[in-house]
MIDOSE-1310 file (N, C-alpha, C; in nm, 2 decimals, decimal comma, always signed):
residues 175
xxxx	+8,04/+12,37/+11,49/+8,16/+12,29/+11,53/+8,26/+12,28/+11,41; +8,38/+12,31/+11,48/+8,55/+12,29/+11,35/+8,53/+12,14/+11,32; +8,55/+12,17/+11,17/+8,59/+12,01/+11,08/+8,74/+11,93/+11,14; +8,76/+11,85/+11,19/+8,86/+11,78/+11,19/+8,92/+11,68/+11,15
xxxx	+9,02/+11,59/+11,08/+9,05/+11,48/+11,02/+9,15/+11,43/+11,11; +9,16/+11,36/+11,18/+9,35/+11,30/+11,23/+9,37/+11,18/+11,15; +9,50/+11,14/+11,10/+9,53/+11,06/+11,06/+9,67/+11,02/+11,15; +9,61/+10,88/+11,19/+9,74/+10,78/+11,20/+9,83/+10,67/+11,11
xxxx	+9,94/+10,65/+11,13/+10,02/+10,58/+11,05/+10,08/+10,49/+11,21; +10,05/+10,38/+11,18/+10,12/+10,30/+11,29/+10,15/+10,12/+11,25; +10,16/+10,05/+11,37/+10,15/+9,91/+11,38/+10,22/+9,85/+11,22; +10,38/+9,91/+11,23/+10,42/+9,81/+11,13/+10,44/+9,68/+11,19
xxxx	+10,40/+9,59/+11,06/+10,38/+9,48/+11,03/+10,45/+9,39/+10,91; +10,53/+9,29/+10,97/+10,65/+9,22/+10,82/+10,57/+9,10/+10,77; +10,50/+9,13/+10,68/+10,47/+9,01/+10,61/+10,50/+8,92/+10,53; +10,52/+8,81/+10,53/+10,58/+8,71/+10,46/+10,52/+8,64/+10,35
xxxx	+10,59/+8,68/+10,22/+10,48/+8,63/+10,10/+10,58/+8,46/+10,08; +10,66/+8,48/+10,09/+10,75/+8,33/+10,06/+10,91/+8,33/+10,17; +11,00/+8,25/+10,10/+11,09/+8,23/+10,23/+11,20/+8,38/+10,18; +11,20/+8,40/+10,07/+11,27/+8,48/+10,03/+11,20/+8,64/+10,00
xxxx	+11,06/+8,66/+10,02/+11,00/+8,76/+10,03/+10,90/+8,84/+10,11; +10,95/+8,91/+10,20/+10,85/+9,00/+10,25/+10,83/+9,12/+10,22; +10,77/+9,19/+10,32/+10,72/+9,36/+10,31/+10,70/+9,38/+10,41; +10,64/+9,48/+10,41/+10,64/+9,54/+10,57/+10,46/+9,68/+10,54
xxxx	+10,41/+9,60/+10,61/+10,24/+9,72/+10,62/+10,22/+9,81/+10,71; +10,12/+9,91/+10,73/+10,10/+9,99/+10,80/+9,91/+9,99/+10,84; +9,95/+9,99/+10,98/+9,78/+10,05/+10,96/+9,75/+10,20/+10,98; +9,66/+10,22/+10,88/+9,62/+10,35/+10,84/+9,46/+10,37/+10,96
xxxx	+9,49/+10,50/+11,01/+9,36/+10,51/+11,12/+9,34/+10,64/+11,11; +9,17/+10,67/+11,03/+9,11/+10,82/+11,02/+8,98/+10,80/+11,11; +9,01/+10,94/+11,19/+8,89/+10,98/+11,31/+8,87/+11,14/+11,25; +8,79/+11,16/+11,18/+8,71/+11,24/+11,13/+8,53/+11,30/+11,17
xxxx	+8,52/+11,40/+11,15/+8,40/+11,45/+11,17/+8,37/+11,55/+11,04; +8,42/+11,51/+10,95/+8,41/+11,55/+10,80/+8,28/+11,48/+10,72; +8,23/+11,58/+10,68/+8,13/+11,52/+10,60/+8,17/+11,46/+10,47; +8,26/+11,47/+10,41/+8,36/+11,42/+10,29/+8,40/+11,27/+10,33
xxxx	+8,37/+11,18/+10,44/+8,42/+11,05/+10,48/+8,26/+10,98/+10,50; +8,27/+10,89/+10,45/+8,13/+10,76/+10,44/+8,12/+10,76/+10,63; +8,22/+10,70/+10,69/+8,27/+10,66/+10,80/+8,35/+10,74/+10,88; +8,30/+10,77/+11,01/+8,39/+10,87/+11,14/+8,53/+10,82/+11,17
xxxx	+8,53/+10,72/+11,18/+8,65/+10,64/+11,22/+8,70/+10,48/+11,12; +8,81/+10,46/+11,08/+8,82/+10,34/+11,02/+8,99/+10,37/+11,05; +9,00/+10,22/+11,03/+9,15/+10,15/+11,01/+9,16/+10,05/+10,84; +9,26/+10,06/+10,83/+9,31/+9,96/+10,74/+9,45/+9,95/+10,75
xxxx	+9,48/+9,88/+10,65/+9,65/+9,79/+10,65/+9,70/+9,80/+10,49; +9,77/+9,87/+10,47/+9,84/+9,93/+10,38/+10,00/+9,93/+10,34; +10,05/+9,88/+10,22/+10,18/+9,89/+10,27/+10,21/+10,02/+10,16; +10,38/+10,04/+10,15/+10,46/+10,13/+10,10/+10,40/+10,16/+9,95
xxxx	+10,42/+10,03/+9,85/+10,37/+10,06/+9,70/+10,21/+10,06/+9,68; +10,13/+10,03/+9,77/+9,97/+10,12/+9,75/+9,98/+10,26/+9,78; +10,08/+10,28/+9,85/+10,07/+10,48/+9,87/+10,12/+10,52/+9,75; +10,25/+10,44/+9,66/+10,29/+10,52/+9,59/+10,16/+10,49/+9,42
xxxx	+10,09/+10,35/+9,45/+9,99/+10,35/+9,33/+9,87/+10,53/+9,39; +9,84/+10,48/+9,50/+9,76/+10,57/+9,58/+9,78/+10,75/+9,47; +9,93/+10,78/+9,53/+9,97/+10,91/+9,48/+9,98/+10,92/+9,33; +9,95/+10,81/+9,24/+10,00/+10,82/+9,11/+9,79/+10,85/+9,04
xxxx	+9,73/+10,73/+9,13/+9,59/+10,74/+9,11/+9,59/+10,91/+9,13; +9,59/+10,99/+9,21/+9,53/+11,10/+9,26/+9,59/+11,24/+9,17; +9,73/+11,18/+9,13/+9,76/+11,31/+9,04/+9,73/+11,27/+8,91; +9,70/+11,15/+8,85/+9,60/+11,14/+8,73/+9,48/+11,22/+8,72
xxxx	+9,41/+11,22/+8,83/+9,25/+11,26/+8,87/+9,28/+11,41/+8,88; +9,38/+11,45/+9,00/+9,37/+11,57/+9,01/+9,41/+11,63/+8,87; +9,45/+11,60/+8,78/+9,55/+11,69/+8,71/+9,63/+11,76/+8,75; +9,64/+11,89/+8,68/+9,72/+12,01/+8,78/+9,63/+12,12/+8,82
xxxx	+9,53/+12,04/+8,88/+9,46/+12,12/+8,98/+9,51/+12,16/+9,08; +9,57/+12,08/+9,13/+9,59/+12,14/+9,26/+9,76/+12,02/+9,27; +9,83/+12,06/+9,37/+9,98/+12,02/+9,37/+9,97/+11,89/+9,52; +10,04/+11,79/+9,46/+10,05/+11,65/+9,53/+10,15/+11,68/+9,65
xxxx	+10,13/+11,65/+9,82/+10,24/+11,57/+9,83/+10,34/+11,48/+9,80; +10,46/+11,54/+9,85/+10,56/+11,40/+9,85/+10,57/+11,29/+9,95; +10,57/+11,17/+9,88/+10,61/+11,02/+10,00/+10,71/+11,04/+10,00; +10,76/+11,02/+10,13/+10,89/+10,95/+10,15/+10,91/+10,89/+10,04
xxxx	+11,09/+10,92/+10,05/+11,13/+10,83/+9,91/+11,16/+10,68/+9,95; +11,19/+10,60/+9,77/+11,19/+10,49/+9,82/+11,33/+10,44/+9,82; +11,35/+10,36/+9,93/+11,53/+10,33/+9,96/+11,54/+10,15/+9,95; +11,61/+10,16/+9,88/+11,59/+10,04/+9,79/+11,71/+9,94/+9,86
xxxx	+11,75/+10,00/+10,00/+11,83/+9,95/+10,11/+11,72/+9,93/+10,25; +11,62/+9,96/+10,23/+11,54/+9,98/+10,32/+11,54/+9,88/+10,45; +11,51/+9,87/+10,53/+11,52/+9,70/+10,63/+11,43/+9,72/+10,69; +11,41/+9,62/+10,71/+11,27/+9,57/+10,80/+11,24/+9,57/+10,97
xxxx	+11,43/+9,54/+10,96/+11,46/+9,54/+11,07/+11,49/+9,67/+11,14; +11,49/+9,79/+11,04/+11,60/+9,90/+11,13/+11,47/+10,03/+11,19; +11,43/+10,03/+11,32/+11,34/+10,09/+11,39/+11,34/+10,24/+11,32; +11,45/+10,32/+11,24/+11,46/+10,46/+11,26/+11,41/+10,44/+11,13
xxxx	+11,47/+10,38/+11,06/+11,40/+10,37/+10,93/+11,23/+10,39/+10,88; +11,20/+10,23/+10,96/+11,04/+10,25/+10,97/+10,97/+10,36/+11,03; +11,03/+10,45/+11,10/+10,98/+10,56/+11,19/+10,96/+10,65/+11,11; +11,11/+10,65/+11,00/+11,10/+10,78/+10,92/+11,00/+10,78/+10,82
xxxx	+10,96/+10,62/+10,74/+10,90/+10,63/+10,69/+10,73/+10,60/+10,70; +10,68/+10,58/+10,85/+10,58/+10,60/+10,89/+10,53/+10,75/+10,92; +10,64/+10,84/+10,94/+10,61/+10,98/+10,97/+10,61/+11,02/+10,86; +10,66/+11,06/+10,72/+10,65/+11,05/+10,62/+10,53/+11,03/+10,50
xxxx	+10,48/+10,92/+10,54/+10,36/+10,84/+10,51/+10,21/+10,96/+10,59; +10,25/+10,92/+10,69/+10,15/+11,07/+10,79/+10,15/+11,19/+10,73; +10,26/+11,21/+10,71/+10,26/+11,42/+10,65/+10,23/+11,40/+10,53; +10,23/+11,26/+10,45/+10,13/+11,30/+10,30/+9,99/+11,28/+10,35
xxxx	+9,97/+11,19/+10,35/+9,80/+11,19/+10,43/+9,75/+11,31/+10,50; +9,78/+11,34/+10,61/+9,78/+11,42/+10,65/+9,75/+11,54/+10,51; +9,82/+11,59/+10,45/+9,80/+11,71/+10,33/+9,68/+11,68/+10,25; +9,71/+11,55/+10,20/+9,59/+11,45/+10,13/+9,50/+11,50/+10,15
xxxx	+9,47/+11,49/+10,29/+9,32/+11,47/+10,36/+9,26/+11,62/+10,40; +9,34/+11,70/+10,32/+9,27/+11,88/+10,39/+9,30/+11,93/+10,30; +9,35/+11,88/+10,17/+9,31/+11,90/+10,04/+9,14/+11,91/+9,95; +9,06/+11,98/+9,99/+8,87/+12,00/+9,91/+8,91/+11,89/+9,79
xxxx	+9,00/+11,91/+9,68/+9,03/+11,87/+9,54/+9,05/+11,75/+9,53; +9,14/+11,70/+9,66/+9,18/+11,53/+9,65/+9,05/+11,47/+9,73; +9,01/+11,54/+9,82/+8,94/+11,47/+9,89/+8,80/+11,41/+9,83; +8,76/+11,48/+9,71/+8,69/+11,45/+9,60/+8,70/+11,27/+9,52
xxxx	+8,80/+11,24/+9,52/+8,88/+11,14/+9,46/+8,84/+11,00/+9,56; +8,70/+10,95/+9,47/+8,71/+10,77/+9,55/+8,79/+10,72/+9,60; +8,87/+10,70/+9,51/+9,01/+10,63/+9,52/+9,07/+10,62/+9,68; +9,04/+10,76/+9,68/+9,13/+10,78/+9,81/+9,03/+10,73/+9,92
xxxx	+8,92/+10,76/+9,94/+8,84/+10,70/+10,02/+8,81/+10,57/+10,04; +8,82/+10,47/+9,91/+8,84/+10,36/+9,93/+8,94/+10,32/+9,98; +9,09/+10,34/+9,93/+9,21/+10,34/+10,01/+9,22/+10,36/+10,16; +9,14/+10,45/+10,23/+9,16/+10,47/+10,38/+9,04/+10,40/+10,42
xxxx	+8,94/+10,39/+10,38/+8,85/+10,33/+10,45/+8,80/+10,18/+10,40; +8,88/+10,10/+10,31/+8,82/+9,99/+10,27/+8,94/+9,90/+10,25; +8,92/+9,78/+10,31/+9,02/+9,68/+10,31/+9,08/+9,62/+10,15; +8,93/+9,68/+10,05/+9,00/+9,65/+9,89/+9,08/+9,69/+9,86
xxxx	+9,16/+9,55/+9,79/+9,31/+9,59/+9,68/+9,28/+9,64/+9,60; +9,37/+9,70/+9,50/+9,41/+9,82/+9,44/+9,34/+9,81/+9,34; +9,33/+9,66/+9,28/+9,29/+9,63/+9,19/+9,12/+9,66/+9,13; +9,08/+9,62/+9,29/+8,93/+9,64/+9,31/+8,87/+9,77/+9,33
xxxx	+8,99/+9,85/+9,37/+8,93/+9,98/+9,40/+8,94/+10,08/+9,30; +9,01/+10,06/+9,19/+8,99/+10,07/+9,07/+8,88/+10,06/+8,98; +8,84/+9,94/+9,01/+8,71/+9,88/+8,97/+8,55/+9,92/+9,03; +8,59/+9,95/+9,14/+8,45/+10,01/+9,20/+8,46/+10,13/+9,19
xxxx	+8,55/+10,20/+9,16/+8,58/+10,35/+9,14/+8,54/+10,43/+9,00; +8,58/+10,30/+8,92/+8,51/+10,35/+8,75/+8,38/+10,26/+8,74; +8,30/+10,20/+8,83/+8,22/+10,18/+8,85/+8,19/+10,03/+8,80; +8,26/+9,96/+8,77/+8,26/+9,82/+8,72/+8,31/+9,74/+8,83
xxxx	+8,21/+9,73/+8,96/+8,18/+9,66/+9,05/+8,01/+9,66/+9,10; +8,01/+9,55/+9,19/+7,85/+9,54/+9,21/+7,83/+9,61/+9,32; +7,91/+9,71/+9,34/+7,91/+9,77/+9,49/+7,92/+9,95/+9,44; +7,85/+10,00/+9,57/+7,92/+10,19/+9,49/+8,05/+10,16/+9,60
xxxx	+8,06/+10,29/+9,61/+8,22/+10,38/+9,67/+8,15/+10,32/+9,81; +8,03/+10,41/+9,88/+7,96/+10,41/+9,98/+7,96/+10,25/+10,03; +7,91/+10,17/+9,96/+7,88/+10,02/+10,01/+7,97/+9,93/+10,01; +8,11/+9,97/+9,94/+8,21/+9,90/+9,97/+8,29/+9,97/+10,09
xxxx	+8,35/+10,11/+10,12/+8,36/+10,14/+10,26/+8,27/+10,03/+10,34; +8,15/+10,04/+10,36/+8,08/+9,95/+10,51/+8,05/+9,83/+10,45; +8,11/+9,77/+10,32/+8,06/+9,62/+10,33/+8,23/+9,53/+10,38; +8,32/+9,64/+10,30/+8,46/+9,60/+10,28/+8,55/+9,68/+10,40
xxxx	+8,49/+9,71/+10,47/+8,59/+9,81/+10,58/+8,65/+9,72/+10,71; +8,69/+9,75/+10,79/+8,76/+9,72/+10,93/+8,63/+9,68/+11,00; +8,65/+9,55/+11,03/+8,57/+9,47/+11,14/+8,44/+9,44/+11,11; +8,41/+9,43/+10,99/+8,30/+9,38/+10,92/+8,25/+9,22/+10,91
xxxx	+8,22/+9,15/+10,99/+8,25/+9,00/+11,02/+8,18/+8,95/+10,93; +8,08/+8,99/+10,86/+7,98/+8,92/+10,71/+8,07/+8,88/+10,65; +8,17/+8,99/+10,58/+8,25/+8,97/+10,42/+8,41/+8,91/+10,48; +8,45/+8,88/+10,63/+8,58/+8,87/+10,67/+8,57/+8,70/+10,64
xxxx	+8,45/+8,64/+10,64/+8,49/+8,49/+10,60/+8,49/+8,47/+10,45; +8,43/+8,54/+10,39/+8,44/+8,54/+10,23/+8,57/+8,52/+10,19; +8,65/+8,44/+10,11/+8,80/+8,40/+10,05/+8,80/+8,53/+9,95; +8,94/+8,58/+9,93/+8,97/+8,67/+9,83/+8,89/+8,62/+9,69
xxxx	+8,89/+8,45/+9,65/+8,91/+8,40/+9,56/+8,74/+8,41/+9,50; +8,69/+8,40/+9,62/+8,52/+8,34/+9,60/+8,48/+8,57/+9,58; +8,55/+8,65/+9,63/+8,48/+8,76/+9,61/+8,53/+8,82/+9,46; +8,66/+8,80/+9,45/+8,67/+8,77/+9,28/+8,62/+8,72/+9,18
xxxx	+8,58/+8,61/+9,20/+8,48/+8,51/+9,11/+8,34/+8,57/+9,09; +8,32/+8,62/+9,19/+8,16/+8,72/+9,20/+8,16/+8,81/+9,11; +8,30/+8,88/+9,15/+8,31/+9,04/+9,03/+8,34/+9,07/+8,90; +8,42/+8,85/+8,89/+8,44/+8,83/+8,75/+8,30/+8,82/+8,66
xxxx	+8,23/+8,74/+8,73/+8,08/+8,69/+8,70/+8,00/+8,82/+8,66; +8,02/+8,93/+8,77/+7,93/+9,04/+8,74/+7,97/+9,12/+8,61; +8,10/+9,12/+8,61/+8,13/+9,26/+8,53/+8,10/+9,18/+8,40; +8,10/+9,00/+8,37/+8,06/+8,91/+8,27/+7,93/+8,95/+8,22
xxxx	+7,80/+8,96/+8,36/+7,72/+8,98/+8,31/+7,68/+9,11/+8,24; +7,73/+9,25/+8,30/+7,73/+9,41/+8,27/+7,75/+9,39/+8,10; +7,87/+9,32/+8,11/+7,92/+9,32/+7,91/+7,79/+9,26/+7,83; +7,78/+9,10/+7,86/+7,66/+9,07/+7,81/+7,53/+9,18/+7,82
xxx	+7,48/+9,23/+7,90/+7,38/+9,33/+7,92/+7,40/+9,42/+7,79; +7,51/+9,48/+7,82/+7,60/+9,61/+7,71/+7,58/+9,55/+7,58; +7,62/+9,44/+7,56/+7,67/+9,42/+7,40/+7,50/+9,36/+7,33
């Protein structure tokens, strides 16, 4: 049987961090039969500056092994409101992923697997990726992924306090 990946980019979404700030997210949807993916199918919700941390993580890692996609650029007029816009930069968003994901070299890269398949911030996926979490790559995909009802009542605050505590105790252990 042929390997396949599809990747969707859809369901923008304007979130509101205050009265004077929003953004606007995407959800990300990979249906795969790749053995390179933890998970066949997943979604997450992603906005514009995790793709571009996303792309900066992956040409760190890659080196110049192998050559990055371009994102859409960033238009610093952008609106929330203007349909052709979000379109462009949803389709955009797709044809990097899309390369990303049928790339052998990137597809190598945690990072990125965390990013499509796990609801962790950037911050965290960083952190489970150089291995200073209580979780691998594998167990945060299915602990932290799309529709996981255990870890969806857990507060951001209380699952930070855990990883501050752990990576507390790793150092104590170390030193």
């Amino acid at each position: 049987m042929q390997e396949f990946t599809g990747v969707w980019v859809r369901d923008p979404c304007i979130q509101k961090e205050d009265f004077w700030h929003a953004y606007m997210d995407y959800e990300i949807c990979i249906h795969t039969n790749s053995l390179a993916f933890t998970k066949k199918s997943s979604c997450v919700r992603r906005r514009y500056s995790e793709f571009v941390w996303l792309r900066k993580k992956l040409q760190e890692n890659a080196m110049l092994i192998t050559h990055l996609p371009k994102l859409p650029p960033k238009n610093p007029f952008f609106s929330l409101n203007n349909a052709r816009e979000i379109g462009a930069r949803m389709g955009g968003l797709r044809t990097f992923l899309e390369e990303v994901v049928h790339s052998s070299v990137l597809l190598s890269d945690s990072c990125l697997h965390l990013f499509l398949q796990s609801q962790l911030s950037v911050k965290k996926i960083e952190a489970c990726a150089e291995g200073r979490s209580r979780y691998t790559v594998s167990e945060a995909i299915h602990s932290f992924g799309s529709g996981n009802k255990r870890f969806e009542s857990q507060s951001e605050e209380n699952m930070e306090e855990e990883e501050d505590m752990h990576c507390e105790s790793e150092r104590l252990i170390i030193c």
